[in-house]
Every structure is written in structure tokens, then in C-alpha cells.
PyMOL commands that place a pseudoatom at each C-alpha (Angstrom):
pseudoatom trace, name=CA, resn=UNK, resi=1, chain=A, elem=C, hetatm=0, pos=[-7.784, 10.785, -15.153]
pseudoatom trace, name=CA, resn=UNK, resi=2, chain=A, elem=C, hetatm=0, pos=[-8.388, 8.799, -11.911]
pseudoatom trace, name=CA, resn=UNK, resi=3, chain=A, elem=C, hetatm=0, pos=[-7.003, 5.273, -12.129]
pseudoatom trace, name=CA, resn=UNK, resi=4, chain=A, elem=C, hetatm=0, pos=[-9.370, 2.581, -12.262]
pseudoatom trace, name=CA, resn=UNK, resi=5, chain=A, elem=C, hetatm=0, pos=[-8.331, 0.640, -9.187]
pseudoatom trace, name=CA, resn=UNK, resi=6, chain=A, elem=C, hetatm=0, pos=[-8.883, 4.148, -7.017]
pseudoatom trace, name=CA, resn=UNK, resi=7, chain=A, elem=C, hetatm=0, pos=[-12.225, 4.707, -8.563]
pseudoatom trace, name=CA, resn=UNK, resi=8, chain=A, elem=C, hetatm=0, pos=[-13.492, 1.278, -6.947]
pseudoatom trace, name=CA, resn=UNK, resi=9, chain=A, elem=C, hetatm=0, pos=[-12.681, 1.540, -3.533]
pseudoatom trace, name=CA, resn=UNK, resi=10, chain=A, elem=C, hetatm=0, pos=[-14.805, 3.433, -0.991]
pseudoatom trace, name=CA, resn=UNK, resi=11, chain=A, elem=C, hetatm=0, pos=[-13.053, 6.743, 1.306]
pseudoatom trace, name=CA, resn=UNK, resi=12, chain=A, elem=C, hetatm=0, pos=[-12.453, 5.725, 4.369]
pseudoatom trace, name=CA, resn=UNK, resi=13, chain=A, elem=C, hetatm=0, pos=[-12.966, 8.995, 5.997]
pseudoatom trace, name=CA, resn=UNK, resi=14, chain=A, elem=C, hetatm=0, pos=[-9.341, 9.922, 7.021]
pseudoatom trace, name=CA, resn=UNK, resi=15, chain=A, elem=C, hetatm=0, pos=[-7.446, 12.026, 3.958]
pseudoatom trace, name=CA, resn=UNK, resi=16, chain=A, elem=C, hetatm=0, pos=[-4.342, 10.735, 4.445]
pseudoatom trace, name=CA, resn=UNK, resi=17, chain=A, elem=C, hetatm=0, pos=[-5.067, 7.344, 4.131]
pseudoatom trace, name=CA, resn=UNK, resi=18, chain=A, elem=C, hetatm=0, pos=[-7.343, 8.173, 1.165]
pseudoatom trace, name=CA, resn=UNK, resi=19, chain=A, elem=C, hetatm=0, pos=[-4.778, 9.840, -0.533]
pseudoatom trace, name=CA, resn=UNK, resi=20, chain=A, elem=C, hetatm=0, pos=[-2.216, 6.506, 0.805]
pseudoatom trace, name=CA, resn=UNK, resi=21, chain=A, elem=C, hetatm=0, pos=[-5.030, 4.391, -0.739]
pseudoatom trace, name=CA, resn=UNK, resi=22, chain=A, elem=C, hetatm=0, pos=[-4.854, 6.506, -4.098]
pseudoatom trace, name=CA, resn=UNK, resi=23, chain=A, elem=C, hetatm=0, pos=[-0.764, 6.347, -4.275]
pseudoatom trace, name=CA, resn=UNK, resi=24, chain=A, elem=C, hetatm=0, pos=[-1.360, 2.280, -3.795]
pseudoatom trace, name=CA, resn=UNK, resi=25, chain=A, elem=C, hetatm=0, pos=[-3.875, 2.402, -6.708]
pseudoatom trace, name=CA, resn=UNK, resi=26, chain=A, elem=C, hetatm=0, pos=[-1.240, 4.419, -9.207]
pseudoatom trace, name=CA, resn=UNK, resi=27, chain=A, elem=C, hetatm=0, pos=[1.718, 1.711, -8.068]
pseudoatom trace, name=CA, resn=UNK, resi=28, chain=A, elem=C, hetatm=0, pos=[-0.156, -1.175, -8.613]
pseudoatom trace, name=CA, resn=UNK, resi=29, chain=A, elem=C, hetatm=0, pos=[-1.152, 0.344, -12.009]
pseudoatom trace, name=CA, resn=UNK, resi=30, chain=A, elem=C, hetatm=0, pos=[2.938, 0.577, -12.435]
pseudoatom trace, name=CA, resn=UNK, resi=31, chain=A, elem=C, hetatm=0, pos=[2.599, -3.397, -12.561]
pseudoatom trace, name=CA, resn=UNK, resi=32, chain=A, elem=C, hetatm=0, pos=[-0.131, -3.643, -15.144]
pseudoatom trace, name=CA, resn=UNK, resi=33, chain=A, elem=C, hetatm=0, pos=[2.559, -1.226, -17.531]
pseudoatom trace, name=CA, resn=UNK, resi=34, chain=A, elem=C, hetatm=0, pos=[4.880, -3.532, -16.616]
pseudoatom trace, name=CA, resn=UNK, resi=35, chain=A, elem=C, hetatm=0, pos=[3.265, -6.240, -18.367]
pseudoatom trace, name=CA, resn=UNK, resi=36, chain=A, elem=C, hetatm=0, pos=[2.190, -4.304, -21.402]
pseudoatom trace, name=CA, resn=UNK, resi=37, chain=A, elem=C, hetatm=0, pos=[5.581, -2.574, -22.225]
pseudoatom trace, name=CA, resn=UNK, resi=38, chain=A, elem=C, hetatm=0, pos=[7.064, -6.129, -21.494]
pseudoatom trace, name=CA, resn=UNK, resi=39, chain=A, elem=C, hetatm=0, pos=[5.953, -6.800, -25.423]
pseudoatom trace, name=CA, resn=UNK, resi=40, chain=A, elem=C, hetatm=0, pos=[8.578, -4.264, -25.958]
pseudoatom trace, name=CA, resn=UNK, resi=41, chain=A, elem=C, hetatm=0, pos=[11.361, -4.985, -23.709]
pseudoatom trace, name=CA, resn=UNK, resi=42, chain=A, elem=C, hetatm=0, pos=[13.991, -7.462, -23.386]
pseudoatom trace, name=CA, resn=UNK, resi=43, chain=A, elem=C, hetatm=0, pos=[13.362, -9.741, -20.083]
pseudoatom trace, name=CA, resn=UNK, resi=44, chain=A, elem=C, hetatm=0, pos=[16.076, -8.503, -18.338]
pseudoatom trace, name=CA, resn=UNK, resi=45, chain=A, elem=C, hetatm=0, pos=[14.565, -5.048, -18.390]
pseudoatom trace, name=CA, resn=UNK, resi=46, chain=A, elem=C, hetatm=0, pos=[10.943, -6.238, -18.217]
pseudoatom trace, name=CA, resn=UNK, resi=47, chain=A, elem=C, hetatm=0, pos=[12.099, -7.768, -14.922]
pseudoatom trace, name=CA, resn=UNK, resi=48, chain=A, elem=C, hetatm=0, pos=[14.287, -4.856, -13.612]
pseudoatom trace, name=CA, resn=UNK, resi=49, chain=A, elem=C, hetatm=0, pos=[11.075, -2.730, -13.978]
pseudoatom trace, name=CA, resn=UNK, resi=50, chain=A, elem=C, hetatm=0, pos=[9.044, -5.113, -11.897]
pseudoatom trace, name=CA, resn=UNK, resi=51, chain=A, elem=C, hetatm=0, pos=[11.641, -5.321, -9.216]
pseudoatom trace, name=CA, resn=UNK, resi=52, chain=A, elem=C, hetatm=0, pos=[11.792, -1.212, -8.744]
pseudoatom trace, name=CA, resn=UNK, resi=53, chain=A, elem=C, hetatm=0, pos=[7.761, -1.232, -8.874]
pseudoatom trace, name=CA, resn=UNK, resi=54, chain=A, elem=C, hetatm=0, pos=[7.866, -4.045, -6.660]
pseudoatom trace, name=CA, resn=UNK, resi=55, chain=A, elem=C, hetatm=0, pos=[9.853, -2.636, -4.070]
pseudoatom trace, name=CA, resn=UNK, resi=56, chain=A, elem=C, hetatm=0, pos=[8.069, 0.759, -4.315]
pseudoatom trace, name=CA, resn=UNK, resi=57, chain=A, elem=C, hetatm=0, pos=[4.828, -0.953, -3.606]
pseudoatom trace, name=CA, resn=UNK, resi=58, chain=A, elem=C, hetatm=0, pos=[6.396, -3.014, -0.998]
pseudoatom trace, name=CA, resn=UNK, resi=59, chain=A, elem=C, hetatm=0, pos=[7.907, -0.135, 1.105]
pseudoatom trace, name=CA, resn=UNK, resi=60, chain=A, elem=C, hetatm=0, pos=[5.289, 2.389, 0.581]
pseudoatom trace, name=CA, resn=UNK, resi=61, chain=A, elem=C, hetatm=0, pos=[2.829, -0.667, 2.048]
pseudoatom trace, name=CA, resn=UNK, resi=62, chain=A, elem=C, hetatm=0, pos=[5.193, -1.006, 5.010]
pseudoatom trace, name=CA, resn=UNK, resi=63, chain=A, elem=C, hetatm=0, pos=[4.647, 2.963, 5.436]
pseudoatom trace, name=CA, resn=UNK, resi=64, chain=A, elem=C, hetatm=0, pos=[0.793, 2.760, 4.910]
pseudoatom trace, name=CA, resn=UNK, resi=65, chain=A, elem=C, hetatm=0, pos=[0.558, -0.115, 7.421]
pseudoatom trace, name=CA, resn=UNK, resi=66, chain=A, elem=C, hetatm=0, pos=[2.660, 1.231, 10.216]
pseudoatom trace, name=CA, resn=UNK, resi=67, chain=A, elem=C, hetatm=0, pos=[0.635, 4.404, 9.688]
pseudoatom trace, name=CA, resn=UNK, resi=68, chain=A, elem=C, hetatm=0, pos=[-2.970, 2.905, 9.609]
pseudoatom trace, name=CA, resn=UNK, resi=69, chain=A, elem=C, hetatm=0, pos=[-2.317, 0.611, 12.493]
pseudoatom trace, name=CA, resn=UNK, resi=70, chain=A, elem=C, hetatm=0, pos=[-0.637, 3.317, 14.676]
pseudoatom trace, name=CA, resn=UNK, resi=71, chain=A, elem=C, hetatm=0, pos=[-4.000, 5.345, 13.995]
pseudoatom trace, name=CA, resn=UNK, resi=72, chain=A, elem=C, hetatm=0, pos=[-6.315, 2.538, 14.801]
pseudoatom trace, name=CA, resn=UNK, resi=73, chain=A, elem=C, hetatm=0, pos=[-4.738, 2.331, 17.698]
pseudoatom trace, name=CA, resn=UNK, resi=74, chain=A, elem=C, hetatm=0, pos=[-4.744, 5.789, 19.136]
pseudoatom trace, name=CA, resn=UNK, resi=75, chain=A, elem=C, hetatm=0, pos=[-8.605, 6.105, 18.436]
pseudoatom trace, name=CA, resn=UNK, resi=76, chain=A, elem=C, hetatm=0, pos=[-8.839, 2.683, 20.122]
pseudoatom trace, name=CA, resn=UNK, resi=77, chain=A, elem=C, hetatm=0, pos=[-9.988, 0.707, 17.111]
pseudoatom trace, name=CA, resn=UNK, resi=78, chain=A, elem=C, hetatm=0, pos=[-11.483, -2.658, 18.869]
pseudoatom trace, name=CA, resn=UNK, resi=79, chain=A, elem=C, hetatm=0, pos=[-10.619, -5.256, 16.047]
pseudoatom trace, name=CA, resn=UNK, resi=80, chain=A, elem=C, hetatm=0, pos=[-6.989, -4.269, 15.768]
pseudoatom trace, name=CA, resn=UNK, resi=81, chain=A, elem=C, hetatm=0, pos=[-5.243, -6.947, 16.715]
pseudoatom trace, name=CA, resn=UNK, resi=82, chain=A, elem=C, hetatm=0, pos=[-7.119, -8.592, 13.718]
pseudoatom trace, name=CA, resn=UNK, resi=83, chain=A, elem=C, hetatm=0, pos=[-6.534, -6.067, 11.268]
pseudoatom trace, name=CA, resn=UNK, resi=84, chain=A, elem=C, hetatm=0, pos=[-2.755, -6.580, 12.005]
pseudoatom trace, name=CA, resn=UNK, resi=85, chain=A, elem=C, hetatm=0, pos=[-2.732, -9.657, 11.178]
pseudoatom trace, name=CA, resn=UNK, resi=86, chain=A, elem=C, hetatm=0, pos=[-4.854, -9.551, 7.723]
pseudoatom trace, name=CA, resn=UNK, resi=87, chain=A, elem=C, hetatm=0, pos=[-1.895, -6.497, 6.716]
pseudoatom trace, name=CA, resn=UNK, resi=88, chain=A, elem=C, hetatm=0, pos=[0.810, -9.064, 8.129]
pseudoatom trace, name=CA, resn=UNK, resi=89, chain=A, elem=C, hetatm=0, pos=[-1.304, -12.284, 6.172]
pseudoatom trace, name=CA, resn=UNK, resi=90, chain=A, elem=C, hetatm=0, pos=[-1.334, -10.353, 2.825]
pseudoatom trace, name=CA, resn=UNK, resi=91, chain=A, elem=C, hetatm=0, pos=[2.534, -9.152, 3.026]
pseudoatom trace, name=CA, resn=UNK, resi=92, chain=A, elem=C, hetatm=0, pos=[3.303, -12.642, 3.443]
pseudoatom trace, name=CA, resn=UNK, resi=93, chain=A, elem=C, hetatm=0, pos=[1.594, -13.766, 0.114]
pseudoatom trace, name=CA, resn=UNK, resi=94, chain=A, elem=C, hetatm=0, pos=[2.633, -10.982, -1.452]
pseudoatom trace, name=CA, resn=UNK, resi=95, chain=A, elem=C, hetatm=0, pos=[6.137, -11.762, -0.664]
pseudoatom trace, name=CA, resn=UNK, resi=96, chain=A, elem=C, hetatm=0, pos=[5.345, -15.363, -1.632]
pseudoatom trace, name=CA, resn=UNK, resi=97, chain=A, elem=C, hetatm=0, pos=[4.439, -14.625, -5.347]
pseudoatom trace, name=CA, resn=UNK, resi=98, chain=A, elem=C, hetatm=0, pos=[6.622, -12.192, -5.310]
pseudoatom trace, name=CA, resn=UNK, resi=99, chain=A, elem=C, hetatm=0, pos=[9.631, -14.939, -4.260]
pseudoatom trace, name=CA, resn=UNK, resi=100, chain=A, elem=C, hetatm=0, pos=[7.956, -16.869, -7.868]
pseudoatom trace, name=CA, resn=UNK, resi=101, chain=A, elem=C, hetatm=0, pos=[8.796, -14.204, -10.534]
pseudoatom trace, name=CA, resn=UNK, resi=102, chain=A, elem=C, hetatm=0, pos=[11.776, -14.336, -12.053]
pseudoatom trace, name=CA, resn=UNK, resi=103, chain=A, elem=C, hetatm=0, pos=[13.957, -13.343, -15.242]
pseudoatom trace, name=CA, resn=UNK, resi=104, chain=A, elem=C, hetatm=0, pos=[12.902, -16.502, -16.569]
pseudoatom trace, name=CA, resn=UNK, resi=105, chain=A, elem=C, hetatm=0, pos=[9.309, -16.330, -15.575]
pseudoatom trace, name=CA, resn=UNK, resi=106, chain=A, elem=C, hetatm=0, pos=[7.544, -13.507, -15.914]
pseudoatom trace, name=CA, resn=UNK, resi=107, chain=A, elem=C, hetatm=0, pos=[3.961, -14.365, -15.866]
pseudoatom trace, name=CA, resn=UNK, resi=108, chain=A, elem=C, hetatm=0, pos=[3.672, -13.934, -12.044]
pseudoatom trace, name=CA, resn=UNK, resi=109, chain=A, elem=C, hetatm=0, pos=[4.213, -10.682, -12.428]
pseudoatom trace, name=CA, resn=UNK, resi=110, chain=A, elem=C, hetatm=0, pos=[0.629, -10.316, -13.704]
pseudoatom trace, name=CA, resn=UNK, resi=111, chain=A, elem=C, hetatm=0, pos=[-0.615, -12.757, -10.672]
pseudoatom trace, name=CA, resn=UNK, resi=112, chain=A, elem=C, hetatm=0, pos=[0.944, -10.197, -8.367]
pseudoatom trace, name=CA, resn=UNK, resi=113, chain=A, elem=C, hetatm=0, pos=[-0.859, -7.143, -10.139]
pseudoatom trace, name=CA, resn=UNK, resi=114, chain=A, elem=C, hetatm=0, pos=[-4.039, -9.229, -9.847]
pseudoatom trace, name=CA, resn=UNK, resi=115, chain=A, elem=C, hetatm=0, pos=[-3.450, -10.281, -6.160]
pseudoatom trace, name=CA, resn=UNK, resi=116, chain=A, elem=C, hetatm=0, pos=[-2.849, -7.300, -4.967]
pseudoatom trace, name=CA, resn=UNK, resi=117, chain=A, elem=C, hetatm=0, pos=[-5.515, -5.504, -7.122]
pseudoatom trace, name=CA, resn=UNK, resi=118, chain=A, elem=C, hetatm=0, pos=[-7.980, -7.114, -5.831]
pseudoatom trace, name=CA, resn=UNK, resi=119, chain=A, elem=C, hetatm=0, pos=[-6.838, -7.537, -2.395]
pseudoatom trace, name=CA, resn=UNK, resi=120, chain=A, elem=C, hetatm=0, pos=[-6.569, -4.019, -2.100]
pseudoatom trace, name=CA, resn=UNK, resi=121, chain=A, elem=C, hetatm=0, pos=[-10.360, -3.327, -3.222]
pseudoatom trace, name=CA, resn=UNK, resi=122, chain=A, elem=C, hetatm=0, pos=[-11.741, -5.856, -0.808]
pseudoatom trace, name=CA, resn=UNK, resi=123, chain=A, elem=C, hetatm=0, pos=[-9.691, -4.662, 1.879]
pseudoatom trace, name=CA, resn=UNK, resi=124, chain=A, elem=C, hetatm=0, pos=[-10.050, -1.221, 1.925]
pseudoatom trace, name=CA, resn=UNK, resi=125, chain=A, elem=C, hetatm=0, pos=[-14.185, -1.969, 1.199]
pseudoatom trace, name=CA, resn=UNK, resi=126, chain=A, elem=C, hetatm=0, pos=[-14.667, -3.881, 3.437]
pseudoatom trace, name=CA, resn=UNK, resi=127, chain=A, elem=C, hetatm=0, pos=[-11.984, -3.645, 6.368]
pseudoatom trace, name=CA, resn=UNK, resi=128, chain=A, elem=C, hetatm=0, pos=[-10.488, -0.750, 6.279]
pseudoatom trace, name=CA, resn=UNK, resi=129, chain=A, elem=C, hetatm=0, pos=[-14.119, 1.559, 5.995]
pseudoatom trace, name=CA, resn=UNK, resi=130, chain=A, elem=C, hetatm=0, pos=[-14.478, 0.055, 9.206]
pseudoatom trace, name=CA, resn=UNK, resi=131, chain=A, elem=C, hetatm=0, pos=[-12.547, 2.626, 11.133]
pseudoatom trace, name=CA, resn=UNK, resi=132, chain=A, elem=C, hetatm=0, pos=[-14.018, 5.791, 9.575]
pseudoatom trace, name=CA, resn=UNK, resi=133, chain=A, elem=C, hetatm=0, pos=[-17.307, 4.654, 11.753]
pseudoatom trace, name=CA, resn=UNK, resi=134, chain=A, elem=C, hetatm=0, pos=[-15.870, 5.638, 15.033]
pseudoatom trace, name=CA, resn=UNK, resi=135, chain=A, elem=C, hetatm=0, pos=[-13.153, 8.263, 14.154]
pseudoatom trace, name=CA, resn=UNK, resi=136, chain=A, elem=C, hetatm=0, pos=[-14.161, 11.855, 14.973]
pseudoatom trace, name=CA, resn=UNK, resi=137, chain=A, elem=C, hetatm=0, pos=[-12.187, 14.640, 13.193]
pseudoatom trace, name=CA, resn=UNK, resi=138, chain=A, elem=C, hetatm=0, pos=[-10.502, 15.918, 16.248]
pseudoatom trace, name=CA, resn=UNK, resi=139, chain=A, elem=C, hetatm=0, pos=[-8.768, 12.287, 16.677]
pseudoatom trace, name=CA, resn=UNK, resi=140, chain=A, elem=C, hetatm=0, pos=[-7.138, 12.511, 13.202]
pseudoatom trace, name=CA, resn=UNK, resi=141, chain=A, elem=C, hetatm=0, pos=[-5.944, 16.470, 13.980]
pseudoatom trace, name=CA, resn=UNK, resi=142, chain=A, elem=C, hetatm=0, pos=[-4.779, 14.569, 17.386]
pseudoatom trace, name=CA, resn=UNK, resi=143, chain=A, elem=C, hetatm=0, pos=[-2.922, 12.333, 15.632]
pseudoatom trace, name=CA, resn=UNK, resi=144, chain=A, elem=C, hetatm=0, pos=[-1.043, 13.999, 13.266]
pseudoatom trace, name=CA, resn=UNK, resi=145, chain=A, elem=C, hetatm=0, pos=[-0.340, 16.566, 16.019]
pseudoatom trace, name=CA, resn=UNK, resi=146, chain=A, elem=C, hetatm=0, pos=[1.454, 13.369, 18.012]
pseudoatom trace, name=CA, resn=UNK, resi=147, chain=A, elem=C, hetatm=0, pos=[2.729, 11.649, 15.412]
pseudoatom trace, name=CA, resn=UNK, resi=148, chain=A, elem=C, hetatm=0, pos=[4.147, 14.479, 12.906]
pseudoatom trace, name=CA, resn=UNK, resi=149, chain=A, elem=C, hetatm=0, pos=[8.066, 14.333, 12.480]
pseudoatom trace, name=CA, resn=UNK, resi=150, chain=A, elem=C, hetatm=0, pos=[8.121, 11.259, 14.797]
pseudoatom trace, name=CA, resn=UNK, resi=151, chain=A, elem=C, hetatm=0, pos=[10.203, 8.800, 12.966]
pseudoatom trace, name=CA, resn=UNK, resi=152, chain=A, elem=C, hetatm=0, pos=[9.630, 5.976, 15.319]
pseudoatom trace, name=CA, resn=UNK, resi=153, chain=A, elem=C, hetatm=0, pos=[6.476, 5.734, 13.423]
pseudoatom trace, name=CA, resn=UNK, resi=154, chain=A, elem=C, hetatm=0, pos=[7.890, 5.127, 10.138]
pseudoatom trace, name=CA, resn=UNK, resi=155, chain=A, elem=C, hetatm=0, pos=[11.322, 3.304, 9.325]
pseudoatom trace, name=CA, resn=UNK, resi=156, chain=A, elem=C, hetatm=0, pos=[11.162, 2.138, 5.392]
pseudoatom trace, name=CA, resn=UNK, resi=157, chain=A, elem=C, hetatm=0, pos=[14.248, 2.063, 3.173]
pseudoatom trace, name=CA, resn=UNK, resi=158, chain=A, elem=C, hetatm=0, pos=[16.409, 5.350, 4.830]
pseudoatom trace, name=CA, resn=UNK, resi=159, chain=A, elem=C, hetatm=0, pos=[17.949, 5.748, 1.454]
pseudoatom trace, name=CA, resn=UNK, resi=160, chain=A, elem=C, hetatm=0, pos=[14.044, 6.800, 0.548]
pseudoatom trace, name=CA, resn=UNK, resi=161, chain=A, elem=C, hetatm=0, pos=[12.831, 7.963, 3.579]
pseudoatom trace, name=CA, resn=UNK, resi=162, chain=A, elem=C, hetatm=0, pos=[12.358, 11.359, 2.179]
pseudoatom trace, name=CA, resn=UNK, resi=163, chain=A, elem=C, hetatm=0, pos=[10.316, 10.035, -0.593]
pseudoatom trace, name=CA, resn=UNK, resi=164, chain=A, elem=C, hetatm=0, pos=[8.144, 8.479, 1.249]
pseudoatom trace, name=CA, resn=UNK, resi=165, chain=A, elem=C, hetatm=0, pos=[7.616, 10.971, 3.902]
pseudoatom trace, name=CA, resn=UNK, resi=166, chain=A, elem=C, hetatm=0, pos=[6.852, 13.049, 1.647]
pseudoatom trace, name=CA, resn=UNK, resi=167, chain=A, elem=C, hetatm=0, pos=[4.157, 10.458, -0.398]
pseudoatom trace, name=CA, resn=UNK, resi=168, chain=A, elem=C, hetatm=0, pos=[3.002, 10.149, 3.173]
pseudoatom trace, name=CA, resn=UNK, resi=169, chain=A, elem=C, hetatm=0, pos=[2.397, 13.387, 3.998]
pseudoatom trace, name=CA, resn=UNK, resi=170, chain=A, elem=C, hetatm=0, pos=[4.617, 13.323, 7.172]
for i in range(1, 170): cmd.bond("trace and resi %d" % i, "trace and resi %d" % (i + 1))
show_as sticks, trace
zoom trace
């Protein structure tokens, strides 16, 4: 069953950051079952949960982002340098709630799942759709070709590299 974040934002053309955009989806559900089990769990795990999800979510972002924006710029994507700095704006409020949850309060937790819920939507509807209008298929197989087992282009977390590499398709 497709998650209900994923079935509300467009494809952007380019399968690897559909399927990217479809991996963001599932984490951010991982936050919304973070809240529900926390009826069930002590706060202390409630809040360990949210800290592994969190830090999924973040690094698999930084991955997506380097990823995108490397793209955008080999097919010469002419708002760019603003598209940068909408990924750079949002992983600064994210990191801003995210600096607000705590052991002892866990109700941001569900201000982060709805922040980046609906940022993600609205971003990948209405900026990120953007690119598939001036992509050509041979620029993706380009791409890849250049960028495949490069690992300038990604640097998360080494100790999950691997992982996501591998969520990545890289």
C-alpha cells in the first residue's frame, strides 16, 4: 500500500529522485508512528525513536539534496541558485524544531512530522516538477554515467554510507 504522503506529490520525471521522493514519504511516515506508539512507550523510548527517525530523515535529505542539486546543475537548471537556498532554508527550520523536542517535550515531534509533510508536498509540486520540463532522458543516463561511484557527490554519515548508497541507488 502506497503511503499517503507519496500518493500526493506529482513525478518529477527523473526515477531516481521519484523513488528518493518515495523513501522521504515512508520516513516521514516513521514520525507519524512515532507519535502513535508513543501512547505505548515510556518517553525515554518515545524520544530515542524520534531521534533515529530523525537522523534517518536528516541524512537521507542531505543525500537527496546533494544529488538533486548536482543534477540541476549538469542539465543547467536556470533557477538553481534559488532552489539551493529553499533546500538550505528548510534544513534550517527543520533543524530549528528539531533543536525544540525533547525527552520532556514531545509534542514537537508531531510539528516536525507536519512541517516537513507538508513542506515536502509543496516542494516537490511545485519546485521540484520544475526541472522535469527541460531534462531530456539522455541527460539523466549522462548523469548517472558521470556521477556513478563518485563519492565526492555524496558524503552523509560514513558509518551509513552503504545504506544510503544503496537507498540512493548509487
Amino acid at each position: 500500500m502506497e503511503n499517503i504522503l507519496y500518493q500526493r506529490v506529482s513525478s518529477v520525471a527523473v526515477p531516481m529522485f521519484d523513488e528518493h521522493h518515495r523513501r522521504l514519504a515512508d520516513a516521514v511516515l516513521l514520525l507519524n508512528r512515532c507519535i502513535l506508539m508513543s501512547h505505548f512507550k515510556s518517553r525515554e523510548e518515545t524520544y530515542e525513536e524520534f531521534k533515529k527517525n530523525f537522523s534517518l530523515i536528516k541524512d537521507y535529505l542531505f543525500v537527496h539534496f546533494t544529488c538533486e542539486e548536482a543534477f540541476m546543475g549538469f542539465i543547467q537548471f536556470p533557477d538553481l541558485e534559488n532552489h539551493k537556498k529553499r533546500h538550505q532554508n528548510f534544513t534550517l527550520e527543520m533543524m530549528r524544531i528539531r533543536e525544540t523536542v525533547s525527552v520532556d517535550d514531545l509534542s514537537q515531534i508531531a510539528d516536525m512530522a507536519w512541517f516537513l509533510f507538508s513542506w515536502l508536498i509543496g516542494h516537490i509540486n511545485v519546485e521540484d516538477i520544475q526541472y522535469r520540463k527541460i531534462f531530456k532522458v539522455p541527460d539523466l543516463i549522462d548523469f548517472i554515467d558521470t556521477y556513478k561511484g563518485k563519492t565526492q557527490l555524496v558524503k552523509p554519515d560514513f558509518s551509513r554510507t552503504r545504506m544510503l548508497l544503496d537507498l540512493i541507488g548509487i
